[in-house]
DSSP file (Angstrom, degrees, kcal/mol; ACC not computed):
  #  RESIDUE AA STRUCTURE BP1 BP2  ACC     N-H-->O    O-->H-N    N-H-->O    O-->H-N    TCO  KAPPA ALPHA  PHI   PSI    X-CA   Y-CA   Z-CA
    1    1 A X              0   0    0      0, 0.0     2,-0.0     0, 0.0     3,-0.0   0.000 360.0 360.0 360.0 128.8   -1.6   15.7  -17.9
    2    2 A X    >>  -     0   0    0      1,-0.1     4,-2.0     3,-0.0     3,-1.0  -0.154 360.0-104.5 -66.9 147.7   -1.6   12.4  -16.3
    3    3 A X  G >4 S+     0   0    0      1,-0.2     3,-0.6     2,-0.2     5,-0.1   0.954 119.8  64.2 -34.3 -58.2   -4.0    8.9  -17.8
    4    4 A X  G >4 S+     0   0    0      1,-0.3     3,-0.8     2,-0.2    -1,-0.2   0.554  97.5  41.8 -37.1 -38.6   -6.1    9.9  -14.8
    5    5 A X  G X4 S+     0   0    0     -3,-1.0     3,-1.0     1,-0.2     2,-0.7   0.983 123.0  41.1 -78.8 -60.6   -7.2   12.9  -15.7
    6    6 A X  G << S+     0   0    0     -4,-2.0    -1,-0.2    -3,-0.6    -2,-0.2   0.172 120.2  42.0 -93.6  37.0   -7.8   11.7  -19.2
    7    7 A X  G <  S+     0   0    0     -3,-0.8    77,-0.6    -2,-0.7    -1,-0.3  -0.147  78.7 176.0-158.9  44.3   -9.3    8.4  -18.3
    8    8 A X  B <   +a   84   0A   0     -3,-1.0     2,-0.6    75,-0.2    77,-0.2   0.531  53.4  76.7 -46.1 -52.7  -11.7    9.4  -15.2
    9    9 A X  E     -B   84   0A   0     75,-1.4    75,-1.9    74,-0.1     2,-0.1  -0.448  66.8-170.7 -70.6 108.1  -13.4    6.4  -14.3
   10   10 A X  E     -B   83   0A   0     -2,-0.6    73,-0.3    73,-0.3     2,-0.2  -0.477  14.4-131.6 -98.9 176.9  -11.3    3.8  -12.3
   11   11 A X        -     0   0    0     71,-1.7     2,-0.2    -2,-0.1    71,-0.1  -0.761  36.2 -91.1 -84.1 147.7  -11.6    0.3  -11.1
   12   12 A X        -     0   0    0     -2,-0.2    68,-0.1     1,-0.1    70,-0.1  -0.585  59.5-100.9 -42.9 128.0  -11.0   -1.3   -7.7
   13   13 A X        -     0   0    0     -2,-0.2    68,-0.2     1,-0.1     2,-0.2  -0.133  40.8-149.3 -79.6 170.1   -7.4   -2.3   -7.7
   14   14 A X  E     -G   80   0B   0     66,-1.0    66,-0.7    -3,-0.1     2,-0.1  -0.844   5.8-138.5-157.3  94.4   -6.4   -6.1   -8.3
   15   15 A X  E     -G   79   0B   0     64,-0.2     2,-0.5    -2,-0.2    64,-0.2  -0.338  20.6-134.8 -64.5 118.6   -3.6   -8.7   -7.4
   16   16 A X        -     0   0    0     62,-1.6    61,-3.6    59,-0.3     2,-0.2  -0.625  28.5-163.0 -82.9 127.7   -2.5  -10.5   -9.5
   17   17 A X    >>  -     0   0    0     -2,-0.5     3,-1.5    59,-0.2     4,-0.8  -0.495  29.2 -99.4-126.0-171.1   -2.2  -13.9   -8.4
   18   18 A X  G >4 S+     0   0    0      1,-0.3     3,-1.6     2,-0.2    58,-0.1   0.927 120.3  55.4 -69.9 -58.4   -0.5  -17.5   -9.1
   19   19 A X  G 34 S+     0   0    0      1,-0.3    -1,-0.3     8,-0.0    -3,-0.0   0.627 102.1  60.3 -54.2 -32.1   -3.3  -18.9  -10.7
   20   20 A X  G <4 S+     0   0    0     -3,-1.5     8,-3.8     1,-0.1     2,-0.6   0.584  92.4  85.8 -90.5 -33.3   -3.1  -15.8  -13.1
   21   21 A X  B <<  -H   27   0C   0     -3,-1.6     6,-0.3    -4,-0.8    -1,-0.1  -0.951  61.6-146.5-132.6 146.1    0.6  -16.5  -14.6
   22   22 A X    >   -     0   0    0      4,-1.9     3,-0.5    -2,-0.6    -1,-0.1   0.794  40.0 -86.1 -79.8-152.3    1.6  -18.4  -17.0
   23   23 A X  T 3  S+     0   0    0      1,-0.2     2,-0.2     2,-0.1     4,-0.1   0.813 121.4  69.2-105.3 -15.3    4.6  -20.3  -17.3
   24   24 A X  T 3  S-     0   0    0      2,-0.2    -1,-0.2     1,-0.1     3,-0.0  -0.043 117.4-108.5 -81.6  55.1    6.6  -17.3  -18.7
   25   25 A X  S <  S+     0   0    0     -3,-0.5    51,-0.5    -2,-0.2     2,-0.3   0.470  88.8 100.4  64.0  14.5    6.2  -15.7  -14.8
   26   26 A X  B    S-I   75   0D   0     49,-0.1    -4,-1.9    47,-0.1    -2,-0.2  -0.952  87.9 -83.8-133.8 146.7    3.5  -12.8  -16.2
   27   27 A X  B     -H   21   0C   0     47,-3.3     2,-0.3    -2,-0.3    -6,-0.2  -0.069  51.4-102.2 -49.8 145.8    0.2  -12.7  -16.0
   28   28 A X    >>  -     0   0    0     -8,-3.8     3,-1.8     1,-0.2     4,-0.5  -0.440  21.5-127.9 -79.6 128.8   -1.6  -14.6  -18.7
   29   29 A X  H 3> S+     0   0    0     -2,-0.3     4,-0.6     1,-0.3    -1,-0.2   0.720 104.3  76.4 -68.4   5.4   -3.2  -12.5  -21.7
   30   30 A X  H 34 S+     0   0    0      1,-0.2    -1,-0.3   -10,-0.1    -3,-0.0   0.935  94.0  35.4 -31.8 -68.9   -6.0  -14.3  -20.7
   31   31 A X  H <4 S+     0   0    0     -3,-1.8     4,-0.5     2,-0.2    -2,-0.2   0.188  97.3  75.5-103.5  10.4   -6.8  -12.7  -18.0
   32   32 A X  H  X S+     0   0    0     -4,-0.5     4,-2.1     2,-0.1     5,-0.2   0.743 110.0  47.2 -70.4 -28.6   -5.9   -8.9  -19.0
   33   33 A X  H  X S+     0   0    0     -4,-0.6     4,-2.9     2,-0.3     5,-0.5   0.844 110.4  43.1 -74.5 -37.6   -9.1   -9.6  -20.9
   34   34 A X  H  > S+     0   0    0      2,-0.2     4,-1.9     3,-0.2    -1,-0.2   0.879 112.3  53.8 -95.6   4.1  -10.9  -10.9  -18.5
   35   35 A X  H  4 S+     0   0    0     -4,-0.5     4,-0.3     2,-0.2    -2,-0.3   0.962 112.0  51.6 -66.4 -71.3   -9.6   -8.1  -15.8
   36   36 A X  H >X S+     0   0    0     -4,-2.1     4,-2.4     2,-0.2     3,-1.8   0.915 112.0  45.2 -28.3 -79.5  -10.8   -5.7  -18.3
   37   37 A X  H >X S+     0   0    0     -4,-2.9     4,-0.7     1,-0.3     2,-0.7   0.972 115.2  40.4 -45.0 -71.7  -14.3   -7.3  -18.7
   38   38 A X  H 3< S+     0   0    0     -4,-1.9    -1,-0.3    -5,-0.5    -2,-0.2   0.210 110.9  58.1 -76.0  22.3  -15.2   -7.9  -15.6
   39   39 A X  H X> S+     0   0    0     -3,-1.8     4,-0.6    -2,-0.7     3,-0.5   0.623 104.0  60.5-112.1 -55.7  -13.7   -4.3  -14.3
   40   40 A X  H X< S+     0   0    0     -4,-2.4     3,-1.9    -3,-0.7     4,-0.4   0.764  80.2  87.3 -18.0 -69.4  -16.1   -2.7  -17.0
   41   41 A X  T >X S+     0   0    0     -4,-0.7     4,-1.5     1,-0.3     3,-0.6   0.404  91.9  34.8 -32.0 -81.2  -19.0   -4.0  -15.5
   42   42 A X  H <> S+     0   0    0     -3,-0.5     4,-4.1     1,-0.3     5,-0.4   0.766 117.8  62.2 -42.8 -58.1  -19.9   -1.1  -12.7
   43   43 A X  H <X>S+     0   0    0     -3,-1.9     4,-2.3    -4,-0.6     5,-1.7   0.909 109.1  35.1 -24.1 -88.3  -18.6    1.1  -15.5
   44   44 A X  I <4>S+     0   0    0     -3,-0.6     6,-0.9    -4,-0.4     5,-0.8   0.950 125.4  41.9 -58.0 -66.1  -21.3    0.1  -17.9
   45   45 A X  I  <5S+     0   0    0     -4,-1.5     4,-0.3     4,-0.2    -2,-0.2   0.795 121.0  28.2 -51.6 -44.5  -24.0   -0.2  -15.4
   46   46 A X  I  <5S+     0   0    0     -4,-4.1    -3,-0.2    -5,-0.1    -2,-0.2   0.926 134.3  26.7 -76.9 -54.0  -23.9    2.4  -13.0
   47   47 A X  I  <5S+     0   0    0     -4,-2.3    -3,-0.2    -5,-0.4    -4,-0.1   0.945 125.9  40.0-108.7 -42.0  -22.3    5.2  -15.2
   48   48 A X  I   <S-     0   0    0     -5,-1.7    -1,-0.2    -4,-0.4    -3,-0.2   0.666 106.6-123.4 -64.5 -26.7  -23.3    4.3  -18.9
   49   49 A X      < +     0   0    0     -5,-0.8     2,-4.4    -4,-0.3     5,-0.3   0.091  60.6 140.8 111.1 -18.0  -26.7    3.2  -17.9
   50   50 A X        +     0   0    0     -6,-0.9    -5,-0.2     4,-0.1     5,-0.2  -0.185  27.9 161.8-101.0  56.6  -27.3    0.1  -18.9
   51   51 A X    >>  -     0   0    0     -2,-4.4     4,-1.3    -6,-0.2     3,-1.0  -0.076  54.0 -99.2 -73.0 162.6  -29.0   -1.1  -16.3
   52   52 A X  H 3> S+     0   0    0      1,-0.2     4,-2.4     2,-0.2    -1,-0.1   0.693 128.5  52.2 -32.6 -28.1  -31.3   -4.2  -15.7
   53   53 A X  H 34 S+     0   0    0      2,-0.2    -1,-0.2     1,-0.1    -3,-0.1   0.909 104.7  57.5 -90.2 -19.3  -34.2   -2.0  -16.1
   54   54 A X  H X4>S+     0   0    0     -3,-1.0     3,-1.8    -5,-0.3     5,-0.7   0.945 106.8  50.3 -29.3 -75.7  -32.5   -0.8  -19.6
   55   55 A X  H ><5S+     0   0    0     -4,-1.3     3,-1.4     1,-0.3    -2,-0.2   0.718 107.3  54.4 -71.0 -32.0  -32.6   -4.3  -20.7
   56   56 A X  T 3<5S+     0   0    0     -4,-2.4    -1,-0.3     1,-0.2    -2,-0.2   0.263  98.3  62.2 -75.6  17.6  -36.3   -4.7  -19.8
   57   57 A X  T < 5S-     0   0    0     -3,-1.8    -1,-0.2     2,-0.3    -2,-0.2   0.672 127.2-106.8 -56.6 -38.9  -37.0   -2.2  -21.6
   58   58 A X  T < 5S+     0   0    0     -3,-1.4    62,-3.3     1,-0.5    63,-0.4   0.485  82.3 109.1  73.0  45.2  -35.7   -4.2  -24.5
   59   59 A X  B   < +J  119   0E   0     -5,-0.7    -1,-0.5    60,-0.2    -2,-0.3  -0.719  31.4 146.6-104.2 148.8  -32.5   -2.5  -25.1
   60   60 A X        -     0   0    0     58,-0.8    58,-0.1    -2,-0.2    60,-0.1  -0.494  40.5-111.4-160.1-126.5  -29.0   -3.9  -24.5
   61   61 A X        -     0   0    0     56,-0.2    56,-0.1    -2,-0.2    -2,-0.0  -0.270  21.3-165.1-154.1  61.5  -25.3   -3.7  -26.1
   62   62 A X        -     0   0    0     53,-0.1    54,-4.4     1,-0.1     2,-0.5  -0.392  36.5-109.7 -73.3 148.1  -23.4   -6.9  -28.0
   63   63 A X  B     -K  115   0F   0     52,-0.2    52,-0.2     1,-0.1     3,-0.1  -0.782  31.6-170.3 -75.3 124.3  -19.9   -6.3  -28.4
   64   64 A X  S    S-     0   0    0     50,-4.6     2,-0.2    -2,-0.5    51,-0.1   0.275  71.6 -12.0-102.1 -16.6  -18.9   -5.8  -32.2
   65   65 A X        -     0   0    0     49,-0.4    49,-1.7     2,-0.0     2,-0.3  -0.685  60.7-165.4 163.8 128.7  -15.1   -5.9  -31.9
   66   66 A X        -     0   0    0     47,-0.3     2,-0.4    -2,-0.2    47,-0.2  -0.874  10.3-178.9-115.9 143.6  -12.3   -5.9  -28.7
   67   67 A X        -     0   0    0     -2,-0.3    45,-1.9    45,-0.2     2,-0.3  -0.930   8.2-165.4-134.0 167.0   -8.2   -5.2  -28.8
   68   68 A X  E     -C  111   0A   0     -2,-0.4     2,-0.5    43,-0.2    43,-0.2  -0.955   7.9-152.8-143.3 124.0   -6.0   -5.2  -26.5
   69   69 A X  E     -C  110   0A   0     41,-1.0    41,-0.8    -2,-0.3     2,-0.5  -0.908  12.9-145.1-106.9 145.0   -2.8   -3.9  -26.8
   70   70 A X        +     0   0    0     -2,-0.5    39,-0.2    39,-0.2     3,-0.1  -0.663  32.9 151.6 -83.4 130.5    0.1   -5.4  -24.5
   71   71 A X        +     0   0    0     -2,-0.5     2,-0.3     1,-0.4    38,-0.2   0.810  63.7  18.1-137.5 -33.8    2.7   -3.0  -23.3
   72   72 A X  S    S-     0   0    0     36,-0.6    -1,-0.4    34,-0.1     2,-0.1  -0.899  78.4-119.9-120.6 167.2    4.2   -3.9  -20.0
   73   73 A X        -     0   0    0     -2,-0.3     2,-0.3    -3,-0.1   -47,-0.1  -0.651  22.4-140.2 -90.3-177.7    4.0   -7.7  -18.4
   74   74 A X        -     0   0    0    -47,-0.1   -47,-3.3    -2,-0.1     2,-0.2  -0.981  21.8-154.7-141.5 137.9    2.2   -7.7  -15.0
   75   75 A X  B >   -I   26   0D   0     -2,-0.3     3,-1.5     1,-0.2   -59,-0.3  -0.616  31.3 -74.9-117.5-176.1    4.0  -10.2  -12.5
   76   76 A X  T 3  S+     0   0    0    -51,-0.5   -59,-0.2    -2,-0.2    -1,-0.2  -0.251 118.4  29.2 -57.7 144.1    2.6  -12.1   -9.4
   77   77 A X  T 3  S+     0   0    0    -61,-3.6    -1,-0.2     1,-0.2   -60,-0.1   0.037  94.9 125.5 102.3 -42.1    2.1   -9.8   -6.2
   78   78 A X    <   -     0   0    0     -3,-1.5   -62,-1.6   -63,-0.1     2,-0.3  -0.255  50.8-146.6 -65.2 144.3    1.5   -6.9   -8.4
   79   79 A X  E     -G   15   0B   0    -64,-0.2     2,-0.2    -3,-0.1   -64,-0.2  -0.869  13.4-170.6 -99.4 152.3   -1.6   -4.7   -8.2
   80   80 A X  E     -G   14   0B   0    -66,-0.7   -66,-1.0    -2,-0.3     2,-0.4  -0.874  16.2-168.3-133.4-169.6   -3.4   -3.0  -11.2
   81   81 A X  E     - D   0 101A   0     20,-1.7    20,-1.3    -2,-0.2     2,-0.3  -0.923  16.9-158.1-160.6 138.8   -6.1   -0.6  -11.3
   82   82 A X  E     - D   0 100A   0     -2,-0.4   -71,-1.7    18,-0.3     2,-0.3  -0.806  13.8-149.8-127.4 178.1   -7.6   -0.1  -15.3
   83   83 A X  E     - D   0  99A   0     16,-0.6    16,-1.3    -2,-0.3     2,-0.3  -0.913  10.6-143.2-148.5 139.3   -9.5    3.2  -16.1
   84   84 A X  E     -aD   8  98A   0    -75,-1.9   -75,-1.4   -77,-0.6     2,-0.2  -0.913  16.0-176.9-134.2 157.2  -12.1    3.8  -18.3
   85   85 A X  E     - D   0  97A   0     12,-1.7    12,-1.1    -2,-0.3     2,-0.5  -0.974  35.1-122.0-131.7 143.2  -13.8    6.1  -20.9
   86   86 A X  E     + D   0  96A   0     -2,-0.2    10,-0.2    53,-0.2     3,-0.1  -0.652  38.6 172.6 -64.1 115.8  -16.3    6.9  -23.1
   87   87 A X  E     -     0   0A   0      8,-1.5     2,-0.3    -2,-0.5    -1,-0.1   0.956  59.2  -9.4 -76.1 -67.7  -14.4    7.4  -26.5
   88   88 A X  E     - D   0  95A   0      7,-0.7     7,-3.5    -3,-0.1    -1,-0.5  -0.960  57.7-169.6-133.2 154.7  -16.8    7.8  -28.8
   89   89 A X        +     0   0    0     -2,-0.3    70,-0.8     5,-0.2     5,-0.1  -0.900   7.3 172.8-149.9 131.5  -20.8    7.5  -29.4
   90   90 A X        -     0   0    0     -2,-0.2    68,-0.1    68,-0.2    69,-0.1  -0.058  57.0 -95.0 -78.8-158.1  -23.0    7.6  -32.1
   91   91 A X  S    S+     0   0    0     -2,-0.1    37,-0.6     1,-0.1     3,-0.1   0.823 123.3  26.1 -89.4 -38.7  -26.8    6.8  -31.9
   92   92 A X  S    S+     0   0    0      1,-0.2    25,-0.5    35,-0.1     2,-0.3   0.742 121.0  51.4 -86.1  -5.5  -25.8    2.8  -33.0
   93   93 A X        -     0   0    0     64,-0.2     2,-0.3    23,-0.1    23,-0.2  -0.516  60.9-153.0-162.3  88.1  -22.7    2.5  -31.9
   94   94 A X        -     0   0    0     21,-0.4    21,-4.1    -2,-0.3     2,-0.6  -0.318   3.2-163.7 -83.0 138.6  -20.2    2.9  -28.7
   95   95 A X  E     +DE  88 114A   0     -7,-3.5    -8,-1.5    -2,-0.3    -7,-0.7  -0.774  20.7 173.3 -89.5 117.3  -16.2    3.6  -28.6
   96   96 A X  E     -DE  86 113A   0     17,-1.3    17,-0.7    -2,-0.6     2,-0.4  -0.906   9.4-168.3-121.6 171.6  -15.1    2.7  -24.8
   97   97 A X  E     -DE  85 112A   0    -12,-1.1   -12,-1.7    -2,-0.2    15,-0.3  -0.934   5.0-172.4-161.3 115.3  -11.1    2.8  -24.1
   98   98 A X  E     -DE  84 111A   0     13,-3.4    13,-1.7    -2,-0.4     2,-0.2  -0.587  10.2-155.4 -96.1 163.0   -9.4    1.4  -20.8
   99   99 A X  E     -D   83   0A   0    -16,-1.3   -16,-0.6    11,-0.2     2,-0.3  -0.838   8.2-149.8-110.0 149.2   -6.0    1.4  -19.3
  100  100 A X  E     -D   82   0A   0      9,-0.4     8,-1.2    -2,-0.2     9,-0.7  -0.815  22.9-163.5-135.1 120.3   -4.6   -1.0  -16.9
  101  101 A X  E     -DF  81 107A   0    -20,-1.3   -20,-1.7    -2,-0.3     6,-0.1  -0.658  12.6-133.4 -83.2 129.2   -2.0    0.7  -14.6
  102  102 A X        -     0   0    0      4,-1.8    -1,-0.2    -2,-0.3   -21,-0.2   0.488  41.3 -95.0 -37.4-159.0    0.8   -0.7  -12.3
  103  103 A X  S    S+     0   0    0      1,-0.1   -23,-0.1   -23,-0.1    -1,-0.0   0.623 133.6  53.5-112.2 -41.3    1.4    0.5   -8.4
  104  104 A X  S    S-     0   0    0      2,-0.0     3,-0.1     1,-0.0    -1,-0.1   0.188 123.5-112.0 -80.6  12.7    4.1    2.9  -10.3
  105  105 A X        +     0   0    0      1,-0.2     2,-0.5  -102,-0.0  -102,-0.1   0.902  61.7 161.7  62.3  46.2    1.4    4.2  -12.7
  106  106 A X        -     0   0    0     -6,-0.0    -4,-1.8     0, 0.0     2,-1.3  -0.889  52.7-106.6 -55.4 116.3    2.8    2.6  -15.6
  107  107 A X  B     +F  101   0A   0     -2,-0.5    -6,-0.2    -6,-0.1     3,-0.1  -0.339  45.4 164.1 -77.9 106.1    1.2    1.9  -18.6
  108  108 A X        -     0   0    0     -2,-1.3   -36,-0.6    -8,-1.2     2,-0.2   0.908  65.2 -11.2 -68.4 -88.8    0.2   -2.5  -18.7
  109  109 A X        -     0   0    0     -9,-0.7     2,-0.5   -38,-0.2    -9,-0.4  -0.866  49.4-140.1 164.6 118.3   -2.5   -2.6  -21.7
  110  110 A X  E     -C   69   0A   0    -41,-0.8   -41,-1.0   -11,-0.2     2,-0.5  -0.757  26.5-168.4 -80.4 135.5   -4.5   -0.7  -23.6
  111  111 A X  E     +CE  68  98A   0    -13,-1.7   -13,-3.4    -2,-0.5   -43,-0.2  -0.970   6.1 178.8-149.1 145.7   -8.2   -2.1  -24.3
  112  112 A X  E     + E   0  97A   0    -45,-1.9     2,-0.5    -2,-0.5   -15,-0.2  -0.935   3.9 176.5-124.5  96.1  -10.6   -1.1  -26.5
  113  113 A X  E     - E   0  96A   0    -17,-0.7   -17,-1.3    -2,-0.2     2,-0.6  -0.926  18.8-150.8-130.2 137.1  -14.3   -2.2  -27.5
  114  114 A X  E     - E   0  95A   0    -49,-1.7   -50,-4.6    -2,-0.5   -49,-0.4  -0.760  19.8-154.6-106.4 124.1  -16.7   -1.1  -29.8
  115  115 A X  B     -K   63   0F   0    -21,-4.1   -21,-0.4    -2,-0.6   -52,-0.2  -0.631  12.0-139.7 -97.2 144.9  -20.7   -1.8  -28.7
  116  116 A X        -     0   0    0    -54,-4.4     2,-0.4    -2,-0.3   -22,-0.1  -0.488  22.1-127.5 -87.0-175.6  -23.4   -2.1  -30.9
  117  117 A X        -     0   0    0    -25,-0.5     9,-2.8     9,-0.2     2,-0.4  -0.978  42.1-149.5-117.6 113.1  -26.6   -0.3  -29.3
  118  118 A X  B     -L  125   0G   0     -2,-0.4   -58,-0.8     7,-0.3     2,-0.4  -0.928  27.1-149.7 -93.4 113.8  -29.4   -3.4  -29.6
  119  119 A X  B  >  -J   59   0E   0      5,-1.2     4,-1.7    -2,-0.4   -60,-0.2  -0.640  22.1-149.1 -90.0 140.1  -32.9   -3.6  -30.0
  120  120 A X  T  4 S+     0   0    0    -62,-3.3   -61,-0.1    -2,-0.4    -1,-0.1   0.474  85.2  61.8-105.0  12.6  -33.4   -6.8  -28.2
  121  121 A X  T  4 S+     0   0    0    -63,-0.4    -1,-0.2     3,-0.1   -62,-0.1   0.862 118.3  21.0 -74.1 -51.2  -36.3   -7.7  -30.4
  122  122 A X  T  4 S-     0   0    0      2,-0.1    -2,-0.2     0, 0.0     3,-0.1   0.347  96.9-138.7 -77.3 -21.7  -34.9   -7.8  -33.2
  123  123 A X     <  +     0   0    0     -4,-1.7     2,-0.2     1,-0.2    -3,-0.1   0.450  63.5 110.7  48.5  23.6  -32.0   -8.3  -32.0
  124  124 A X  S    S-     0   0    0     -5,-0.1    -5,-1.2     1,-0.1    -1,-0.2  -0.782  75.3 -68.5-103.3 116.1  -30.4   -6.2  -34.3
  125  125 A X  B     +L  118   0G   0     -7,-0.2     2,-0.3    -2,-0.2    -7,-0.3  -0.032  59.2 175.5 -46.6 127.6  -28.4   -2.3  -34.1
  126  126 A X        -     0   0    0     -9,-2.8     2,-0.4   -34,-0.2    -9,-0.2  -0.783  31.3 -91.8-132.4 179.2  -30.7    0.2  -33.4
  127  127 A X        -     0   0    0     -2,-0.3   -35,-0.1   -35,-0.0     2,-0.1  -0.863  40.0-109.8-106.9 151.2  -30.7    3.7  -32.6
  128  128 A X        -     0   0    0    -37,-0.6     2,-0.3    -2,-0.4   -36,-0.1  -0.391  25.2-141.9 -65.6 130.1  -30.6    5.2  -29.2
  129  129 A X     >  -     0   0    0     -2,-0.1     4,-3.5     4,-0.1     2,-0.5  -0.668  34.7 -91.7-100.2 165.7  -33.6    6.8  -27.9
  130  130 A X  T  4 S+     0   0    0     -2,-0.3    -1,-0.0     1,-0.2     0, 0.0  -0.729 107.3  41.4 -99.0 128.1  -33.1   10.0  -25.9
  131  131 A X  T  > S+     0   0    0     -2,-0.5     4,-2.3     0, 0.0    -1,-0.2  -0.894 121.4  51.0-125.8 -29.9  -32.8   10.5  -22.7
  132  132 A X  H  > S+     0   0    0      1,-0.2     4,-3.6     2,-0.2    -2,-0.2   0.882 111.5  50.6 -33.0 -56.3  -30.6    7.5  -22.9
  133  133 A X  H  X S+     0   0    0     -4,-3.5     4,-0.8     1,-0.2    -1,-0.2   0.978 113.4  44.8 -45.0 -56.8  -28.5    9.2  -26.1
  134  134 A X  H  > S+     0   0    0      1,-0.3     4,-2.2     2,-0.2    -1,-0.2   0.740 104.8  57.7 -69.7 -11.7  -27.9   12.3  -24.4
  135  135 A X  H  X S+     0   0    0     -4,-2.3     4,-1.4     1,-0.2     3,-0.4   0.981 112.6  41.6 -60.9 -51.9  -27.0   10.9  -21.3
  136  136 A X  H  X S+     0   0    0     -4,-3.6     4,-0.9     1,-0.2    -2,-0.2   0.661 112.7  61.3 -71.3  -4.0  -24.1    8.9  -23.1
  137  137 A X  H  X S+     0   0    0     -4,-0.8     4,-1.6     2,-0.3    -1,-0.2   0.666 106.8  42.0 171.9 -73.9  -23.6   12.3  -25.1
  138  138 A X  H  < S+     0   0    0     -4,-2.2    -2,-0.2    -3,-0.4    -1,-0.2   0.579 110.3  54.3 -63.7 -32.0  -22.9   14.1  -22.0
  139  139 A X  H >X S+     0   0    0     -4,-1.4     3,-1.8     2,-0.2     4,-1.5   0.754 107.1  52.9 -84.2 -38.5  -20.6   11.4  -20.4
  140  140 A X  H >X S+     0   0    0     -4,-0.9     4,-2.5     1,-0.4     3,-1.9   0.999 111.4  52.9 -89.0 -56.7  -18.3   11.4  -23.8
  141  141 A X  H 3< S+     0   0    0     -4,-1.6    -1,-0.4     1,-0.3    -2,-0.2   0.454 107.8  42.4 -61.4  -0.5  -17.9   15.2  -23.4
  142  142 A X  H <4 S+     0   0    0     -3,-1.8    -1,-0.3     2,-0.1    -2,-0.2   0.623 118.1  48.4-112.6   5.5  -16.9   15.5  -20.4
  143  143 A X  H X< S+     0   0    0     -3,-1.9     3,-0.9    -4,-1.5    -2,-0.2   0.856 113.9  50.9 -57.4 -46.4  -14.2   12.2  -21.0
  144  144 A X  T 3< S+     0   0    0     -4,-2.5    -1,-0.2    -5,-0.3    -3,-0.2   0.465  71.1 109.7 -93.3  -1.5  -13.1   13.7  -24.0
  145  145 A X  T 3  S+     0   0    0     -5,-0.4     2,-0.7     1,-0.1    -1,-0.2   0.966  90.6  27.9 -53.9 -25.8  -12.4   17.1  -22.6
  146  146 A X  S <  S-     0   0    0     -3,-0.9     2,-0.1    -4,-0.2    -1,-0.1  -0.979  93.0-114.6-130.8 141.6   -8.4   16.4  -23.0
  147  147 A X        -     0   0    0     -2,-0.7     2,-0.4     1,-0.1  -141,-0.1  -0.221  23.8-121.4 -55.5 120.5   -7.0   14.0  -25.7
  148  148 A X        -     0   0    0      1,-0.1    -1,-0.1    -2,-0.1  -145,-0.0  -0.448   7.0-137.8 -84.2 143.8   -5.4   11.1  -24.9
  149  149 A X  S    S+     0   0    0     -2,-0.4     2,-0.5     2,-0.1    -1,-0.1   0.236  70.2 112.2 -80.4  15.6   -1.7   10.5  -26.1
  150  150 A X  S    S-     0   0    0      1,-0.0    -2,-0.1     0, 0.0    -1,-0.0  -0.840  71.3-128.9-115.1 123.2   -2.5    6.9  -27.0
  151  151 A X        -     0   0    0     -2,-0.5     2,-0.3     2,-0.1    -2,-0.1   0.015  36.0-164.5 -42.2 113.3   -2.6    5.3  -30.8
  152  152 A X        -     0   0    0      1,-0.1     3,-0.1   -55,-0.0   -55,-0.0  -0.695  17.7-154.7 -97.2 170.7   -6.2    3.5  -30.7
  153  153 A X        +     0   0    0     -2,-0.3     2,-0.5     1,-0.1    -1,-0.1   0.236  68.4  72.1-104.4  -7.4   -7.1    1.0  -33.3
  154  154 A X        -     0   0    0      2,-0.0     2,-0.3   -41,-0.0    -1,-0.1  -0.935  59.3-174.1-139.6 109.0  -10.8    1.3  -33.2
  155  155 A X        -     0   0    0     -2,-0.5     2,-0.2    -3,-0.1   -41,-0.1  -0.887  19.0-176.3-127.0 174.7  -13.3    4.1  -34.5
  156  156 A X        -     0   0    0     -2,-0.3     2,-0.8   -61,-0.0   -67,-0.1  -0.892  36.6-117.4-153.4 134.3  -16.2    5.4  -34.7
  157  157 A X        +     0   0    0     -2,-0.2   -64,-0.2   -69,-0.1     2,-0.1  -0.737  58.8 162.4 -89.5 143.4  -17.6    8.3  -36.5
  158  158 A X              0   0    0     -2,-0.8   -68,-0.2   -68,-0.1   -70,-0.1  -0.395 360.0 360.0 -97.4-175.1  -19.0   10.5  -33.2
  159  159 A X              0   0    0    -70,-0.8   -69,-0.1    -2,-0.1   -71,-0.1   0.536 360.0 360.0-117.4 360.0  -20.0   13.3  -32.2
């Protein structure tokens, strides 16, 4: 089974450009990170929910803890394409898990971040109210239907 399969959601691919590498000729780990963030974004919003109207709700997410592991360099010219999943979820507390693939499908970078679930009153980890839970619920089962073949660093107990 290919990442694809076990990593469904993709990004628009992304050229890496001059500005982007460093002075040893590869892109700068800067900006796997920030490739990574800002790739999420649609990811979190569209498919995770967590829309503006989420956050006026007075719900949101803070990030509790990121890695990134480095695995190939990525040079000028190249494009890459990251992939995402839902890893794990409790009711406080979500596991998502990216890739970022070459043009050859080659595995660049693993990245990993675990979100608190936030009551934005308190501003404080809260529990997920349903429909919301079950939405993400539904999304992690059908991510998780095959097992990925990569060591992660980050858990969560799920469900």
């Amino acid at each position: 089974m290919t990442i694809q399969h076990t990593f469904p959601y993709p990004s628009k691919p992304i050229s890496i450009t001059q500005n982007m590498c460093d002075y040893n000729g590869h892109m700068n780990v800067l900006y796997y990170s920030q490739i990574f963030g800002e790739a999420i974004e649609d990811f979190y919003v569209t498919t995770l929910g967590f829309s503006a109207e989420y956050f006026e709700s007075g719900f949101s997410s803070f990030t509790l803890e990121d890695n990134v592991k480095y695995l190939k360099e990525c040079f000028l010219g190249e494009v890459v394409v990251t992939r995402y999943r839902l890893h794990r979820v409790n009711e406080k507390l979500i596991h998502l898990v990216a890739v970022m693939l070459n043009e050859k499908d080659q595995l660049c970078a693993i990245y990993e971040t675990i979100l608190g679930h936030i009551d934005m009153d308190t501003r404080k980890i809260a529990p997920m109210k349903d429909p919301f839970f079950d939405n993400l619920r539904q999304i992690m089962q059908e991510h998780t239907q095959l097992d990925i073949d990569i060591s992660l660093r980050l858990q969560i107990k799920g469900f």
